[in-house]
C-alpha positions in Angstrom: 100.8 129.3 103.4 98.4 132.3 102.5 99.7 134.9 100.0 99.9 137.2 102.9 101.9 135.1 105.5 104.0 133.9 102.7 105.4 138.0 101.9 105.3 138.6 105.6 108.1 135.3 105.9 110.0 136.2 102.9 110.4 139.5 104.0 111.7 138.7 107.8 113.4 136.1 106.1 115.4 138.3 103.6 116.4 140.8 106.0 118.4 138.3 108.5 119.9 136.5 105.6 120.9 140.0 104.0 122.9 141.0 107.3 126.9 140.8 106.3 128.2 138.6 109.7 125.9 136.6 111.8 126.1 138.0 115.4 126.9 136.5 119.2 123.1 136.8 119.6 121.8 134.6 115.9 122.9 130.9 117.8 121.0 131.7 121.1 117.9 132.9 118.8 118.2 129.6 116.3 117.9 127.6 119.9 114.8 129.0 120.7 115.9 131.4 123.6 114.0 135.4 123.4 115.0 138.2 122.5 115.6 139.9 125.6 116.8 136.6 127.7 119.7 135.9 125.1 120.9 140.1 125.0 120.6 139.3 128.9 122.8 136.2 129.2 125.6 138.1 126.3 125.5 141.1 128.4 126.2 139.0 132.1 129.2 137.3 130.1 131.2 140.2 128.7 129.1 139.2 125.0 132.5 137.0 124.8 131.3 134.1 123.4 128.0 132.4 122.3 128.9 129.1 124.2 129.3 131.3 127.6 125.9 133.2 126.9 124.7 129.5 126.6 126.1 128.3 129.4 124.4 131.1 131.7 121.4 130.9 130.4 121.4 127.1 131.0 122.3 128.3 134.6 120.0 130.6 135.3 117.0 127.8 134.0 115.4 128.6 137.7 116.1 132.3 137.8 113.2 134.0 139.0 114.5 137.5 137.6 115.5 136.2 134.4 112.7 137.7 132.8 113.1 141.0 134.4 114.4 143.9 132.5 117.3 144.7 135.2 120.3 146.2 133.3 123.7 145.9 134.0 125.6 148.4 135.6 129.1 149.5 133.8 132.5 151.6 134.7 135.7 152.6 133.1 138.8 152.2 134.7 142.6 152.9 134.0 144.6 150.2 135.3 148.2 149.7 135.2 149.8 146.3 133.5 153.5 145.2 133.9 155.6 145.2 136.7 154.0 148.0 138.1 150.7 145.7 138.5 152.8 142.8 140.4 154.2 145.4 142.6 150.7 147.3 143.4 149.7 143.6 143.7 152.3 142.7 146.1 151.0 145.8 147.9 147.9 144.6 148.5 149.0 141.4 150.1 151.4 142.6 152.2 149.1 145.7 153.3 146.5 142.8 153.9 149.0 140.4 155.8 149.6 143.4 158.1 147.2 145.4 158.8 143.9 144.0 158.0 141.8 144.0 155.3 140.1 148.0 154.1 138.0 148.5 151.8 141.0 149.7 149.0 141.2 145.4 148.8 138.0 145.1 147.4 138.7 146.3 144.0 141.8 145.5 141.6 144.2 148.4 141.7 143.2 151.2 139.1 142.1 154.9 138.1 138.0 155.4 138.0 137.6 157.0 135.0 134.0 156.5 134.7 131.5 156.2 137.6 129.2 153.2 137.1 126.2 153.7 135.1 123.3 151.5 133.3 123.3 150.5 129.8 120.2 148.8 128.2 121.3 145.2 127.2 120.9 145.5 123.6 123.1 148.8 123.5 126.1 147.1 125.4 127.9 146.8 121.8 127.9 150.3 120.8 130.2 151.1 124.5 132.5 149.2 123.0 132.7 151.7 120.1 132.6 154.2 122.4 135.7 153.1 123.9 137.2 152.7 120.8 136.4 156.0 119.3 137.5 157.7 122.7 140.8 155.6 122.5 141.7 156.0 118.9 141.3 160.0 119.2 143.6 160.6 122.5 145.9 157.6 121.5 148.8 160.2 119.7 148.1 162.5 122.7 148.0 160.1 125.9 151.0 160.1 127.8 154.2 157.8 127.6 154.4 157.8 131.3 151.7 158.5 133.7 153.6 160.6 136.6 152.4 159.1 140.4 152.6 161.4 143.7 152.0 159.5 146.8 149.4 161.3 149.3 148.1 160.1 152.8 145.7 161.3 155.1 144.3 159.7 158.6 142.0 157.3 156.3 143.1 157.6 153.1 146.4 156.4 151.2 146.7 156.6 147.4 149.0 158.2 144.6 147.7 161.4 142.8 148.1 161.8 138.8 148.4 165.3 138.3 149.7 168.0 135.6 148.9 167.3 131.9 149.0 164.0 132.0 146.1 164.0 134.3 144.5 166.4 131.9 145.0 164.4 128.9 143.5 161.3 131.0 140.3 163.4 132.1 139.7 164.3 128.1 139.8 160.5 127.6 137.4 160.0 130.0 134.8 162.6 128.8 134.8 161.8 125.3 134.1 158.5 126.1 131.3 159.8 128.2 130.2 162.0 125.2 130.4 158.6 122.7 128.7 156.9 125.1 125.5 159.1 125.1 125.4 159.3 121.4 125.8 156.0 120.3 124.0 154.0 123.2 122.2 157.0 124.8 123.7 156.0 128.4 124.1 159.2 131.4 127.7 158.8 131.7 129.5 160.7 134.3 133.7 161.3 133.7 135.7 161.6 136.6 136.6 165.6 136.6 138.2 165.9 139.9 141.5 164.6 141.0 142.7 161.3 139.7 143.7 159.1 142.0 144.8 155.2 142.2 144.1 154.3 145.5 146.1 152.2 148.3 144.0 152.0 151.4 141.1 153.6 152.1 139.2 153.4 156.0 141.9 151.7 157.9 142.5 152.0 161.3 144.4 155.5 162.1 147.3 153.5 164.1 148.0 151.5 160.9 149.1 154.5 159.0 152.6 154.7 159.6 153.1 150.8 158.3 150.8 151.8 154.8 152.9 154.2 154.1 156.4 152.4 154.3 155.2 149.8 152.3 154.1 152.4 149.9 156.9 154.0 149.6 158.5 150.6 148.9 156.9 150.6 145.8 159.5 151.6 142.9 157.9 154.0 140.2 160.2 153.9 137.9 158.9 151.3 135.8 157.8 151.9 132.4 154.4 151.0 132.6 151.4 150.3 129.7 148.1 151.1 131.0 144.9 150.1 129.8 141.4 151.5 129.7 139.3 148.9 130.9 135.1 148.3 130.8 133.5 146.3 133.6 129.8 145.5 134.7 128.5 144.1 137.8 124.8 143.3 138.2 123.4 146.1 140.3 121.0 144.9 142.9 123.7 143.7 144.7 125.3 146.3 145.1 125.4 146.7 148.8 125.4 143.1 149.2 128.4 141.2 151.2 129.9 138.5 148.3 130.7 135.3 150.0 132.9 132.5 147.8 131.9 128.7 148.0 135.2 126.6 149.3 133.1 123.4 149.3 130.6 121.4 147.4 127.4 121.4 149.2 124.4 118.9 148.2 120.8 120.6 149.9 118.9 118.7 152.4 115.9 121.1 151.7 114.2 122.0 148.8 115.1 126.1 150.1 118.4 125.3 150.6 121.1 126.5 147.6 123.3 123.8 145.7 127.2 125.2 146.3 130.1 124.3 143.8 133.6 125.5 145.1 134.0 128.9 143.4 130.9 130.2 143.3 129.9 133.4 144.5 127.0 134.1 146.7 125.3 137.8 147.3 124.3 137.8 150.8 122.3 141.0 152.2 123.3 141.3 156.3 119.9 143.2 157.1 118.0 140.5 155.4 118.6 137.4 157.8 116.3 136.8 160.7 114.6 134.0 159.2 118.2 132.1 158.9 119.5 130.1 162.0 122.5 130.4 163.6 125.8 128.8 161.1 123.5 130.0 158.5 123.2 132.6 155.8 120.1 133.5 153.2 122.3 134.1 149.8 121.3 134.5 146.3 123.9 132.6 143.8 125.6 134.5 141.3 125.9 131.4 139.0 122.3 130.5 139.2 120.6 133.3 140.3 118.4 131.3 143.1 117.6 132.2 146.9 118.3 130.3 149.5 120.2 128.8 152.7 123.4 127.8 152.8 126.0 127.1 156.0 128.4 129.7 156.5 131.1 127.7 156.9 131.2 126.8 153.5 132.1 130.1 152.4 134.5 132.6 153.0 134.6 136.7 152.1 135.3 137.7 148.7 136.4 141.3 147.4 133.2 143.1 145.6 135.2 143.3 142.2 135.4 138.9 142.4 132.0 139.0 140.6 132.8 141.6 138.1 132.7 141.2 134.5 135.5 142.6 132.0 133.9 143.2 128.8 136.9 145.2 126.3 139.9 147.0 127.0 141.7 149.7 125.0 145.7 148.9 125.9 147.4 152.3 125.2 151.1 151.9 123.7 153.8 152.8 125.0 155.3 153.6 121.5 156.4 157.4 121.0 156.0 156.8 117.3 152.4 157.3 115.9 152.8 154.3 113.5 154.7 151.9 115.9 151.3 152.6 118.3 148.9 152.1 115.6 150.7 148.8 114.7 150.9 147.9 118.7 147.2 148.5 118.3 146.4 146.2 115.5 148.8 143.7 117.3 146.7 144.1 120.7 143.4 143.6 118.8 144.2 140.5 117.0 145.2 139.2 120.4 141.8 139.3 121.2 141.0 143.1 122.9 139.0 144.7 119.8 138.4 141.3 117.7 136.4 142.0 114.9 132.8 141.0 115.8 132.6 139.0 112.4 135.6 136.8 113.4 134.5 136.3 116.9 130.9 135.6 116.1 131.7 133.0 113.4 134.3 131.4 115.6 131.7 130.7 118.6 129.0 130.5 116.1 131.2 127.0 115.0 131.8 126.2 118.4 128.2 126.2 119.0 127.3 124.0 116.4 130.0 121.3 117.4 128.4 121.1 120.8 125.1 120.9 119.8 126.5 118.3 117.6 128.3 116.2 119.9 124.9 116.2 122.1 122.9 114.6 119.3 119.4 115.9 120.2 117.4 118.7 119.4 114.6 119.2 121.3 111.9 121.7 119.1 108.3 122.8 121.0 105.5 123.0 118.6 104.5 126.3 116.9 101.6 128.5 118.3 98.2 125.9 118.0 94.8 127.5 117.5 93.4 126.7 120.8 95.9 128.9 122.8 94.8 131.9 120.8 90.4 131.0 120.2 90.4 129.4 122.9 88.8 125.7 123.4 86.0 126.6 121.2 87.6 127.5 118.7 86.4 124.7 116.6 82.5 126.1 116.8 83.9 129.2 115.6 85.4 128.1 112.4 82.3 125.1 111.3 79.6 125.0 109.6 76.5 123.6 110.9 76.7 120.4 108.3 80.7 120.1 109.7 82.5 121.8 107.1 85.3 124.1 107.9 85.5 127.5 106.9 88.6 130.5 108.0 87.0 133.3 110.0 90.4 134.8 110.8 93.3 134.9 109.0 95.4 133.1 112.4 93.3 130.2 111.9 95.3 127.8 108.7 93.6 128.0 105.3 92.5 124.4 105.4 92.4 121.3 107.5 93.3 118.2 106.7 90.7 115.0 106.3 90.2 112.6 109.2 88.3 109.4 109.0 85.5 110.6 111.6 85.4 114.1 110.9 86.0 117.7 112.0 85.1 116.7 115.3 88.2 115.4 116.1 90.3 118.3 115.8 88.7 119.6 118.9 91.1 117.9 121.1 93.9 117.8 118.1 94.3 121.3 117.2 96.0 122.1 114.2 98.8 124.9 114.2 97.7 128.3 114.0 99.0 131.1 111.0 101.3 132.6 113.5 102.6 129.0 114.4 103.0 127.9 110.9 105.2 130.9 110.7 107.3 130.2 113.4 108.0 126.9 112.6 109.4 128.1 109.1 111.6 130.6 110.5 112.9 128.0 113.0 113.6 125.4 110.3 115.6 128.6 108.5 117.4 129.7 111.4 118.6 126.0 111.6 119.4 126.0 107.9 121.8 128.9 108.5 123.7 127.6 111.8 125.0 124.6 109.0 123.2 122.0 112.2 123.0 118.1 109.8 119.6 116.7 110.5 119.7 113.1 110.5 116.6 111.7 111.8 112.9 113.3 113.4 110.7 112.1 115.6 107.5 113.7 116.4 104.7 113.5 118.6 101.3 112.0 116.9 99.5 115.2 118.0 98.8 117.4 114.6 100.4 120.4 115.8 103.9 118.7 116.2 104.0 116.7 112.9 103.1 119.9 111.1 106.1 121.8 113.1 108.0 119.2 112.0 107.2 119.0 108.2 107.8 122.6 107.7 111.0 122.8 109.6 111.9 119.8 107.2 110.7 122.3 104.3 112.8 125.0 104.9 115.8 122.8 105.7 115.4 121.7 102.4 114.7 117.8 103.6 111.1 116.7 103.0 111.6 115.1 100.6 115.0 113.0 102.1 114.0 112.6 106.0 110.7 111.2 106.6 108.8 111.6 110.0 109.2 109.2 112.9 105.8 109.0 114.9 106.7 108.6 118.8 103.9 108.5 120.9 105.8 108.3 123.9 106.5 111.9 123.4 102.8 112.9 124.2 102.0 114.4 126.7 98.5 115.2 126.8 98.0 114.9 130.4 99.9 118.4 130.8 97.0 120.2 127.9 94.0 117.9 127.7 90.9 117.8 129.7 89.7 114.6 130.7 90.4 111.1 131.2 91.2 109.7 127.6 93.8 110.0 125.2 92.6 112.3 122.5 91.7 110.4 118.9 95.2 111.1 116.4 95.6 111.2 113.1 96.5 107.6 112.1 99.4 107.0 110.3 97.8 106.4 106.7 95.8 109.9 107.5 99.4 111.9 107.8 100.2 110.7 104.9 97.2 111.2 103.0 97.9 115.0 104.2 101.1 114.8 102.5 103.0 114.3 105.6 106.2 112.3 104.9 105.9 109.5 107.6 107.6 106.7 107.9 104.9 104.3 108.3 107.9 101.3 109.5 109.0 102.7 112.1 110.0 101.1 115.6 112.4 103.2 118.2 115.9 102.5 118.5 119.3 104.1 118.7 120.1 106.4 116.0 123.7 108.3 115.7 124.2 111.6 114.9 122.3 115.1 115.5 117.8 114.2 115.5 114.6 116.9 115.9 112.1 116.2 118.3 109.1 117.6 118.2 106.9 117.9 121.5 103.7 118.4 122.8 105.3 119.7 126.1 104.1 123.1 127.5 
């Protein structure tokens, strides 16, 4: 490496090994996923687990929005826990069983604290301080039992929270509001009007009567624990009908939607002239594609079905200061505020025993000059008597020597500055998620046995693993103009360039975790 490329590594380099924990988002980046895809796929999971984020993204492989920078959209809510929850729960059934479904079914039962509002992906984190700031300053003051007054009107049944309680509740909700714009710089709007935990909500007036006996049948005497709870949805389907998969369903047609039972399509009822009758045109949560599927493979879910929970703050019900703070501490370890460092090194483990247990790494070659001089990049950087010279400092310091010349580099590019850089920092970011390299193959083009050597480099290896040459990881066809294989390096030439090669090797099986390095696009 130049002197200058060299500071510019050690100095990225330095400042991600000086951070204290490595985060949910390191794994995702040492696999080779962006920036902005990985904060994507953390923020659509509740930024629970690495393995989850990894599992989405491996999902959403065909997404066609994956790309796009949609945020999520997020809401606080208080909801009730205990007995009070199975009864409010039993509510809902029973309400449901007997007169109909209303739109108070689509959503669990709970106080809106918050109304929903968008957070930039990368900022999701600091709501969870939020929430904990807002809940560690009203946690002496919130209320050891939140008083409940049924009211009911023609199209509306619910029970009110009113006098200082309901006060105390509101102060919660705007400070969180006020820690959420400072720390992630999120328009937040706290409920300031009467709270309410809503019943039934646009049912049919002759039904009243029944929802407000079984209301009434709901005992409040409970001691009840309530907790403040963050959840996100993904906002352009807002006004979308949410339709569950009961069946497996296999596509006849390439514009037809694989189903699994338990997924969860977004269907738009304006949008389906072009679908025939049986038929609905559905984009799937799971996968994020468009496409037809039959109707009768699906049956209505509730809107909150393809919510995500994210954190909770579970208020005590502990008069005692210190008796909360300990019920606190207890609730965290139990996995509602788990320190980040814990959590991240847990699924940062996790992710390296299933990248273990599926033995092959596959690693795409760093940045090669050609993509950034384009194909004549060769005439740019010659001299007339075919010597090679650096006219920019992305083209490598020096070339190595091939049998019939410079010329054949043309269609055998070499990596460029940028690509010898990335390679290095994906051999470190490998070197730091503890992966064991036991074997590499490589594709005979240049570009990939260079990616390879240096990733060796930084894993501290070039000196223990040599290179396996496959040529059957080539593809040319994909890159190359015209109608013969480009001219390689030969063997003896790699190793003349100080390429570690193992000039005896034939394929077969090999155990344990390998590096491939390809020429695919």
């Amino acid at each position: 490496m130049a002197a200058g490329e060299t500071q510019l590594y050690a100095k990225v380099s330095n400042k991600l090994k000086g951070r204290s924990s490595p985060s949910l988002l390191e794994p995702l980046l040492a696999m080779g996923f962006p920036v902005h895809t990985a904060l994507k796929a953390l923020a659509a999971t509740g930024r629970k687990t690495a393995e989850e984020a990894l599992a989405w993204l491996h999902d959403h492989c065909n997404d066609p929005s994956l790309d796009d920078p949609i945020p999520q959209e997020y809401a606080l809510f208080l909801c009730p826990t205990g007995p009070l929850l199975e009864k409010l729960q039993e509510f809902w059934r029973e309400s449901k069983r007997q007169c109909a479904k209303n739109r108070a079914h689509e959503v669990f039962p709970h106080v809106t604290l918050c109304d929903f509002f968008t957070c930039e992906d990368q900022k999701v984190e600091c709501l969870y301080e939020a929430l904990k700031r807002a809940g560690d300053r009203l946690l002496g003051s919130f209320p050891t039992a939140v008083p409940l007054a049924l009211h009911s009107s023609i199209s509306y049944l619910g029970f009110f929270v009113n006098g200082s309680p309901a006060d105390v509740i509101r102060e919660f909700a705007m400070t969180f509001a006020t820690e959420a714009s400072l720390l992630a710089d999120c328009s937040v709007k706290p409920c300031t009007k009467q709270l309410h935990l809503t019943l039934a909500h646009k049912f049919y007036p002759h039904h009243q009567r029944t929802l407000e006996q079984l209301a009434r049948a709901i005992p409040l005497g409970h001691s009840c624990q309530w907790t403040a709870a963050l959840y996100s949805r993904d906002m352009r389907f807002v006004h979308y009908q949410t339709l569950r998969a009961l069946f497996q369903y296999k596509p006849q047609n390439v514009d037809e939607l694989t189903l699994s039972p338990g997924d969860y399509i977004f269907v738009d009822p304006t949008q389906q002239d072009e679908a025939s009758e049986g038929w609905v045109i559905g984009i799937s949560q799971r996968t994020g594609c468009r496409g037809f599927l039959p109707e009768n493979y699906t049956d209505r879910a509730s809107e909150s079905d393809t919510w995500v929970k994210h954190r909770m703050y579970t208020f005590s019900l502990a008069t005692d200061l210190n008796s909360r703070r300990d019920g606190e501490a207890s609730s965290r370890c139990s996995g509602e505020f788990l320190p980040q460092t814990a959590r991240s090194l847990s699924s940062l483990q996790a992710l390296q025993a299933t990248v273990a247990r599926k033995s092959v790494l596959v690693v795409r070659h760093g940045e090669r000059v050609d993509q950034i001089f384009g194909k004549a990049w060769l005439q740019q950087c010659s001299t007339p008597d075919g010597k090679y010279y650096r006219p920019d400092l992305n083209f490598p310091c020096s070339l190595p020597r091939r049998s019939r010349g410079i010329k054949d580099f043309e269609n055998d590019p070499p990596l460029s500055s940028c690509g010898i850089f990335q390679s290095r920092i994906a051999g470190d970011a490998l070197l730091d998620s503890g992966i064991r390299i036991s074997s590499v193959f490589a594709s005979p083009a240049l570009r990939c046995v260079q990616t390879a050597k240096l990733i060796l480099e930084e894993l501290k290896l070039e000196k223990k693993i040599k290179i396996q040459v496959e040529p059957g990881i080539f593809e040319w066809t994909k890159w190359e103009a015209g109608k013969t294989t480009p001219a390689l390096m030969s063997l003896e030439e790699l190793k003349e360039a100080n390429f570690n090669i193992d000039t005896d090797y034939s394929f077969q099986h090999k155990t344990g975790a390998s590096l491939l390095t390809m020429s695919l696009p």
